[in-house]
Steps between C-alpha positions, in 0.01 A plus 500: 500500500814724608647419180224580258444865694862574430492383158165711432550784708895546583656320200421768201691786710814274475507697110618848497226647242243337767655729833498792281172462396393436848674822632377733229157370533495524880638881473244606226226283773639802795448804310199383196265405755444824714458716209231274392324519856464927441453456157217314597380719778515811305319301239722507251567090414450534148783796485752253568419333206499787310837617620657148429413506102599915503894394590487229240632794168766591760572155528486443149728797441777378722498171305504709133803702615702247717353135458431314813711767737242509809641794634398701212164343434437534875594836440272549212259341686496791778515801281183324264299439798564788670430714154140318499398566844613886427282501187204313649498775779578752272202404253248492774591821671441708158198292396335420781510107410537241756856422555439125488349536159762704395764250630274291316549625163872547585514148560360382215746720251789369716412156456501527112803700487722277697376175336621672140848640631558144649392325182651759238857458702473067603333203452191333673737342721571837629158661526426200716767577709400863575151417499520229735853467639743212662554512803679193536756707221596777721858535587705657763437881356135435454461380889769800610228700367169333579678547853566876478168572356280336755714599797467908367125397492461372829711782640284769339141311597675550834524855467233571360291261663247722744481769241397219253214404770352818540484569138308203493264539761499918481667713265344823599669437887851441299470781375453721788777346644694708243583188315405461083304202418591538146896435603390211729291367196801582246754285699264182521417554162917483479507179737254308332714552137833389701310200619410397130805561372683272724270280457485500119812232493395264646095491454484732177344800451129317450539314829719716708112676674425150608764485788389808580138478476412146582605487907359811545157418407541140623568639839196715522365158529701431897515844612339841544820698672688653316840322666310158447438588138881573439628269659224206367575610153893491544447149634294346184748673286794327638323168481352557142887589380647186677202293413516605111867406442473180686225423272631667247856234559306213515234489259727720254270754464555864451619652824290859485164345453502253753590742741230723424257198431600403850391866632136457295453141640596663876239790430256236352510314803501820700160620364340149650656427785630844627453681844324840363255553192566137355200295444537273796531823705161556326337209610672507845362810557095427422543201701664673804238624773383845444728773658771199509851691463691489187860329521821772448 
């Protein structure tokens, strides 16, 4: 029994590729996670996904001018997203639109333009690689900067972590604190494109929201603190990532969409069996005795 644990569980981090993979995924599963959790409170969850397709003709850029260099298509990455969110913004403040439909459109025109730089400049083989990445392919460089990336994320949310709750729950009282919402809002807006872009290596820029998105909503399921919902969603994320190459090792499959099919099956499972708002919470509450309290 011993033996057959190592082999599954143990054995595959014997192989380089594997412990880099592990460590990359487990530092994009600190820093993804939490941004989810406020993009989801400030209900935002489809920005994220808006934001991951808007770095993609940075991305593509990189890759035109310098090949598979992931500095520079990280790089690329940054500047493109961060260019989108300033024209989404920008766009809705002179119009009056929405700035989720703007980000929207945005989103859309970024998608097309990054899939024809990528296939004007490489092959299918390379599309797929932006579009979905490898993460059992990155290298020492890749993980240096996965690393960097998610600890300067982590280290701002810190920061900028009770501002970040009060622009949530009141902007008006930020304000009169003599703080800007606007520059609170700017430098998520900056954190969540960081997040991507690290994460565009090894999940690809279609996939990359998933880490992000997946726990946070999942753990909405266990929790109703906002501590609880951090913390829950950093959990599944670390067990999706670890999960999904394990699977991805044994049954050779592809190593990003396990790990984010792992995170769907966990918020599958979540929405039946979970503490709050799932639909045995549902039925555990009309059976419960009337002014019964609710579990926290």
């Amino acid at each position: 029994m011993l033996a057959l644990l190592y082999e599954w569980l143990i054995a595959p981090f014997d192989y380089g590729f594997m412990r880099r993979a592990a460590v990359g995924s487990l530092a994009l599963s600190l820093a993804a996670p939490p941004i989810g959790v406020f993009l989801m409170l400030r209900g935002m969850s489809l920005i994220g996904d808006a934001m991951a397709h808007a770095i993609l003709p940075g991305v593509a850029l990189g890759f035109l001018l310098a090949g598979f260099s992931l500095p520079i298509m990280s790089l690329g990455g940054v500047l493109s997203g961060l260019l989108v969110a300033m024209l989404a913004g920008s766009v809705s403040q002179m119009t009056g639109h929405r700035e989720d439909s703007a980000m929207a459109s945005f989103f859309l025109i970024s998608l097309a333009a990054g899939v024809m730089l990528v296939s004007l400049g490489g092959s299918s083989v390379d599309l797929t690689h932006v579009l979905f990445g490898s993460i059992l392919a990155v290298n020492t460089t890749a993980l240096i900067l996965i690393a960097a990336i998610s600890s300067v994320i982590v280290i701002t949310l810190a920061l900028i972590f009770r501002a970040l709750v009060v622009e949530c729950l009141d902007p008006l009282f930020l304000r009169g604190q003599g703080m800007h919402g606007g520059l609170v809002h700017g430098i998520f807006l900056g954190l969540v494109v960081l997040n991507l872009t690290a994460g565009f290596q090894t999940l690809g820029t279609l996939m990359a929201v998933g880490l992000m998105m997946l726990p946070a909503t999942t753990a909405r399921f266990w929790s109703k603190r906002l501590e609880g919902l951090i913390g829950t969603a950093i959990l599944l994320a670390m067990i999706a990532s670890i999960g999904g190459l394990l699977l991805s090792y044994h049954l050779s499959i592809p190593s990003g969409p396990a790990i984010i099919l792992l995170a769907g099956v966990g918020y599958m499972l979540s929405a039946l069996l979970g503490r709050h708002h799932s639909l045995t919470a549902r039925l555990r509450r009309r059976a419960a005795p009337l002014g019964a309290p609710e579990p926290h």
